[in-house]
C-alpha positions in Angstrom: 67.3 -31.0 -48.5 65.4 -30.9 -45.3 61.4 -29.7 -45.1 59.7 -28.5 -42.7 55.9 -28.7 -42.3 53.9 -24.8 -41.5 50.6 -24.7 -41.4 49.0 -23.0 -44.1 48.2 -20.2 -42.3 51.0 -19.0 -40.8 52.7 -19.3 -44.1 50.1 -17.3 -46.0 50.2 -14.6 -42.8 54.2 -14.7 -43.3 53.9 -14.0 -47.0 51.4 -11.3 -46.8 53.4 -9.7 -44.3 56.9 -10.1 -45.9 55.1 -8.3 -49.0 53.7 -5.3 -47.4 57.0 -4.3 -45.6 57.5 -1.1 -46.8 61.3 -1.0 -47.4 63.4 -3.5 -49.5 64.1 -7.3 -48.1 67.2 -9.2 -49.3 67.6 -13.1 -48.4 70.6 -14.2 -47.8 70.1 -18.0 -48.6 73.7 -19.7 -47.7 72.3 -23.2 -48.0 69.7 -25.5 -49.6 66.0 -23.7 -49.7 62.8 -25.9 -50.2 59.5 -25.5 -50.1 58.6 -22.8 -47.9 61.4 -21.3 -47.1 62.1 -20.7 -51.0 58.4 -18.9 -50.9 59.6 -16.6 -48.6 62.8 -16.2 -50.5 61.2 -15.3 -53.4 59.0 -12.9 -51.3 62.4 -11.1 -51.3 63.3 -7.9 -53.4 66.9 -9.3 -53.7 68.1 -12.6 -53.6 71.9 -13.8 -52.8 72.4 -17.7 -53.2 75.5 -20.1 -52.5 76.8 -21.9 -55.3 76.6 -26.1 -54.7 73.0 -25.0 -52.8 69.4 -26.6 -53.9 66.6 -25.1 -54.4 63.1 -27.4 -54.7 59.6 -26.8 -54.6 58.8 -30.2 -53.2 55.3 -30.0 -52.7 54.3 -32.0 -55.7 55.9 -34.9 -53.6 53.4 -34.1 -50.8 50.0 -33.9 -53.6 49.9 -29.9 -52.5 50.6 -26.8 -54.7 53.7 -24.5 -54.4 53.0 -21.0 -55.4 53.6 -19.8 -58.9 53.2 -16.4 -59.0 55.9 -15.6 -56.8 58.0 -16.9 -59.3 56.4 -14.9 -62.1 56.7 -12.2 -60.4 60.6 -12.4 -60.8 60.6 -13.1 -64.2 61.6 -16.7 -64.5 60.6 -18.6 -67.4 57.6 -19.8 -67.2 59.4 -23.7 -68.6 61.4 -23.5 -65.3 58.6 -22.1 -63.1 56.6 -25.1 -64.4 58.9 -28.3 -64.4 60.0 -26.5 -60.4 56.2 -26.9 -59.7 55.0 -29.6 -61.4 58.2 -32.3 -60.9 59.7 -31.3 -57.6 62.8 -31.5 -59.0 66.1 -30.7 -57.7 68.0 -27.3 -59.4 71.3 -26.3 -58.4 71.9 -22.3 -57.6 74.2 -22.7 -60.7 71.1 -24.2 -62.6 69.4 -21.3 -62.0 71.7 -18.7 -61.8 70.6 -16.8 -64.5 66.8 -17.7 -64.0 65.9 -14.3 -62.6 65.6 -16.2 -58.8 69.0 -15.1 -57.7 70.4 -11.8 -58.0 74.0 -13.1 -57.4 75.1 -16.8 -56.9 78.7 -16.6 -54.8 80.4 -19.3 -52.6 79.1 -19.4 -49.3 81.4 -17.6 -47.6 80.8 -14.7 -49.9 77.0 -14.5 -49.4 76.3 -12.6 -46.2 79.0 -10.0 -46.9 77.4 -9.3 -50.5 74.0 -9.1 -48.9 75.3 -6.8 -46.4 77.2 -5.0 -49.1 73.9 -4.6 -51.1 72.0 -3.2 -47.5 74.3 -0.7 -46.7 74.6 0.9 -50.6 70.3 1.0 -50.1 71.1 2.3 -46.2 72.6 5.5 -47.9 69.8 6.1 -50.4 66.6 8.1 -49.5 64.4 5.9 -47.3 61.3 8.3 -48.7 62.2 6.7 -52.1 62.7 3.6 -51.4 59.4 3.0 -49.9 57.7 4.4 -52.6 59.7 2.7 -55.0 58.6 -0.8 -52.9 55.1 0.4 -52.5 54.6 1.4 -56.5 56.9 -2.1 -57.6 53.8 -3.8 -54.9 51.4 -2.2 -56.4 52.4 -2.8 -60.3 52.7 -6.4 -59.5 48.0 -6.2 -59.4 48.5 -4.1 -62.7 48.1 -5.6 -66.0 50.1 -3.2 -68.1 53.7 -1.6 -67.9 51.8 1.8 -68.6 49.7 1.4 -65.2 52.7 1.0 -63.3 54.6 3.7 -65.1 51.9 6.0 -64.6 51.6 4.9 -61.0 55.3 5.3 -60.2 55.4 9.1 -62.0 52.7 10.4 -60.0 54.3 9.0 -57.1 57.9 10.1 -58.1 56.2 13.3 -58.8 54.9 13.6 -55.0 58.6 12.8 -53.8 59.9 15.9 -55.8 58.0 18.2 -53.2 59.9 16.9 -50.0 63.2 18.6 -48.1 65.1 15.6 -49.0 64.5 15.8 -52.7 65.2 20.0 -52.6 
């Protein structure tokens, strides 16, 4: 696995920004992720990995911090979050396969047509609901409870109901 070195705030800029986009993101990752480049995969709303790939957070190596949260925010364990973070170890897609990082873990010849597969079924949905199905998934992600977000994605669901496309 190869790192690269990005200042600090160019990656923090890049995060932010890759956040705030208002429509889904889906990486394709057809090789080995570290560091990162595996923060900005995890900034992703969908993530399609290559089996025999590795994923590391090496920054323990380098006495920095990796970021945690993005990888609460996808629902991995919190034992795999931590011993990513806190040993810089080495996990195989397959490792993590059903960790919540990877929405689908194919050879590597199959990853750019499934991510493309994914992208065109969104292509055909209602962009008006996909952006406020992004901004309300953001927007839960500062909430502390389910309800919040529920509440938040009704009222928002509720505003979509009164446009053409829904009619």
């Amino acid at each position: 696995v190869q790192t690269c070195a990005l200042p600090i705030s160019l990656l923090a800029e890049a995060t932010g920004r890759i956040h705030d986009i208002d429509r889904p993101v889906i990486a394709a990752i057809s090789g080995n992720v570290a560091g990162a480049g595996l923060t900005l995969a995890a900034l992703s709303d969908i993530r399609v990995g290559a089996e025999g790939s590795v994923v590391v957070m090496p920054e323990i190596d380098r006495g920095l911090l990796g970021n945690a949260g993005l990888f609460r925010r996808l629902g991995m364990p919190e034992g795999v979050i931590r011993e990513m973070l806190y040993t810089g170890r080495r996990f195989t897609t397959e490792e993590l396969r059903y960790s919540g990082l990877f929405n689908y873990v194919l050879p590597r010849e199959q990853v750019l047509p499934k991510a493309l597969e994914v992208a065109r079924v969104m292509a055909g949905k209602s962009l008006a609901a996909l952006k406020a199905y992004k901004s309300t998934m953001n927007a839960g992600e500062a909430l502390l409870r389910w309800q919040d977000t529920s509440k938040l994605t009704w009222e928002v669901s509720g505003q979509l109901t009164e446009s053409a496309e829904a009619k």
